[in-house]
Residue frames as qw, qx, qy, qz and C-alpha x, y, z in Angstrom:
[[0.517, 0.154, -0.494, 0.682, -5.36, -22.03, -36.84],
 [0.413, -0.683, -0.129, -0.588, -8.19, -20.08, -35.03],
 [0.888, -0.325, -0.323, 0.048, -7.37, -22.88, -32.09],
 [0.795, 0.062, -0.154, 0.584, -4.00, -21.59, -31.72],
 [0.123, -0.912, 0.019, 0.391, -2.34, -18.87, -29.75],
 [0.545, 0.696, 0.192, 0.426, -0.71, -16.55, -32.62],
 [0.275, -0.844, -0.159, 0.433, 1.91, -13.74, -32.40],
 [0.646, 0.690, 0.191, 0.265, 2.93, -10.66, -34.68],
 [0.554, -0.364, 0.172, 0.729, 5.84, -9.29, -35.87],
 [0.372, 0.875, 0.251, -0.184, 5.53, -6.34, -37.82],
 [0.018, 0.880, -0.396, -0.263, 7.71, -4.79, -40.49],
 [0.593, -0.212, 0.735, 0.251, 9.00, -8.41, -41.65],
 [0.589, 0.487, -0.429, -0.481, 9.70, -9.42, -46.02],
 [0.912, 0.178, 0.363, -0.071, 9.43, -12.44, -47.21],
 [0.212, -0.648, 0.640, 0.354, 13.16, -13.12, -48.87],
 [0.145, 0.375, -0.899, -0.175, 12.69, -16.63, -50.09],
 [0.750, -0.140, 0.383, -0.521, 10.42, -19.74, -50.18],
 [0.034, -0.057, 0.986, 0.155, 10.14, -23.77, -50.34],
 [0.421, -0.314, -0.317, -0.790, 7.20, -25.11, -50.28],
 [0.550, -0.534, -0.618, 0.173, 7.33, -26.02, -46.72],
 [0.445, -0.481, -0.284, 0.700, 9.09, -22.61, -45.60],
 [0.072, 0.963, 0.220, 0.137, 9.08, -19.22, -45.59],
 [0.560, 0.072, -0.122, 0.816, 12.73, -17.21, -45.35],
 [0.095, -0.948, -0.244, -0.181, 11.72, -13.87, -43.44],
 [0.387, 0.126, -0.320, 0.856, 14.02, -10.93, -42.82],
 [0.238, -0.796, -0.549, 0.086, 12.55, -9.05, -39.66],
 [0.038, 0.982, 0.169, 0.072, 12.83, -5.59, -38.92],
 [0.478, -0.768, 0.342, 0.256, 16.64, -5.86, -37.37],
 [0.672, 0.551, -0.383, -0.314, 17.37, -7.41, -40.76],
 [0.332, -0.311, 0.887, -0.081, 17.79, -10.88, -39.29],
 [0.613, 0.243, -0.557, -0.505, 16.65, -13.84, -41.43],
 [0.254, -0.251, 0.911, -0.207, 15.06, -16.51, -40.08],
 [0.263, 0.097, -0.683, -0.675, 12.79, -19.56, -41.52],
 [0.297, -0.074, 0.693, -0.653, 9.84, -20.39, -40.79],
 [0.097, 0.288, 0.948, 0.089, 7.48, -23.74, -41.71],
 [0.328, -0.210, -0.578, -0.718, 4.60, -22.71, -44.15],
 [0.450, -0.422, -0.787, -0.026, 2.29, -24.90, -41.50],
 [0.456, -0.498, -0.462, 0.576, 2.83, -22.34, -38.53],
 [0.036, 0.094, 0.055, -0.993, 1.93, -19.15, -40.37],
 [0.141, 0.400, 0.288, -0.859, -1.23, -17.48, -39.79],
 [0.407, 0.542, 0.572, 0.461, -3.93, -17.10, -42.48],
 [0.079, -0.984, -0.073, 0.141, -4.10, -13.36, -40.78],
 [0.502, -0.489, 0.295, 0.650, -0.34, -13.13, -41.51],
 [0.431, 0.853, -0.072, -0.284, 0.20, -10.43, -44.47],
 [0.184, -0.730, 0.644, 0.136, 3.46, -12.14, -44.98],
 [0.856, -0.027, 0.507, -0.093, 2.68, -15.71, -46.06],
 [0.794, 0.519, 0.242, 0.204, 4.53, -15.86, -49.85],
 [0.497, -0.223, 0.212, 0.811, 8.01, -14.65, -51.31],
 [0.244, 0.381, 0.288, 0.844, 7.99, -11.13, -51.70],
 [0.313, -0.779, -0.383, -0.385, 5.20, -10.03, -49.63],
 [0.018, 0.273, -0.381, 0.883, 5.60, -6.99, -46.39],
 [0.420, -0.540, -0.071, -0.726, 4.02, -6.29, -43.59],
 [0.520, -0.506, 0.560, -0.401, 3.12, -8.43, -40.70],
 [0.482, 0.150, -0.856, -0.108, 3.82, -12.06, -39.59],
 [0.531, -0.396, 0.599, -0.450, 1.97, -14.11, -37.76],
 [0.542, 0.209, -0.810, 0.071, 2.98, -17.23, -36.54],
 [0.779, -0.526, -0.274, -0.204, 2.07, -19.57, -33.53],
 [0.463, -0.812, 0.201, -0.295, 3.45, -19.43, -30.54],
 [0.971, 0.118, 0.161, 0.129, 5.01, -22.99, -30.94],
 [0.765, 0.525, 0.034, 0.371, 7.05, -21.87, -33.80],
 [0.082, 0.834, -0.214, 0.502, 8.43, -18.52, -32.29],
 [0.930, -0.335, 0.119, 0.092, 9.46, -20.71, -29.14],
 [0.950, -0.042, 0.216, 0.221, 11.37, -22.80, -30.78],
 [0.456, 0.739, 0.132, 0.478, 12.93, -19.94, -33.46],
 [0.614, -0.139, -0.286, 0.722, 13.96, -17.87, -30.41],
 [0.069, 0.587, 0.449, 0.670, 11.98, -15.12, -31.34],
 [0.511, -0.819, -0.262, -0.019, 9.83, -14.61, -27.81],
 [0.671, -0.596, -0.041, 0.438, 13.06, -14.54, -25.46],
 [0.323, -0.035, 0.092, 0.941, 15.30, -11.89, -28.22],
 [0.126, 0.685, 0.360, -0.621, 12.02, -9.73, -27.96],
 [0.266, 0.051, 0.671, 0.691, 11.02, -9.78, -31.59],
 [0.083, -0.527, -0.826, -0.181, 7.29, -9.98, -31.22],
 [0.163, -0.428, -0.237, -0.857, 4.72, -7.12, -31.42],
 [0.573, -0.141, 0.365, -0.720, 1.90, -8.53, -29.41],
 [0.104, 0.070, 0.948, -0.294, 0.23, -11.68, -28.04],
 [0.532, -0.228, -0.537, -0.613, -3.44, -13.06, -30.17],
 [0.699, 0.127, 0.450, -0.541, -5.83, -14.95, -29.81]]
C-alpha cells in the first residue's frame, strides 16, 4: 500500500472482525467499519482487540466520512 496516500487516527480499538472488515471504535467512541483491504500494514490496529493507531487510505476515509467530521490525525505518504 506504499503507492497509496494513508491517514491516521489515533486512539482507535478494534471491537469486532470478519474477514473482510474491521469494526473500530474511535476516540469519540463512534464505531465504524472498515474493509480489511484499505488498512495499512503501518496501522497498529489491523485485528480484533488490538489499540493504538489506524491507518487507512484515503479512499476509504472519503467514503466513511471520516476526513469532513475531522477524525484524522495527519496526512502520509
Amino acid at each position: 500500500m506504499a503507492d497509496l496516500e494513508v491517514l491516521v487516527i489515533e486512539d482507535c480499538y478494534a471491537e469486532n472482525e470478519t474477514p473482510k472488515a474491521l469494526l473500530v471504535r474511535l476516540p469519540d467512541d463512534e464505531e465504524v467499519w472498515i474493509p480489511k483491504g484499505h488498512i495499512d500494514d503501518d496501522s497498529e490496529v489491523y485485528e480484533r482487540g488490538h489499540n493504538g493507531k489506524l491507518v487507512i487510505t484515503k479512499w476509504i476515509a472519503q467514503q466513511k466520512g471520516l476526513i469532513e467530521r475531522g477524525k484524522l490525525k495527519y496526512v502520509g505518504p
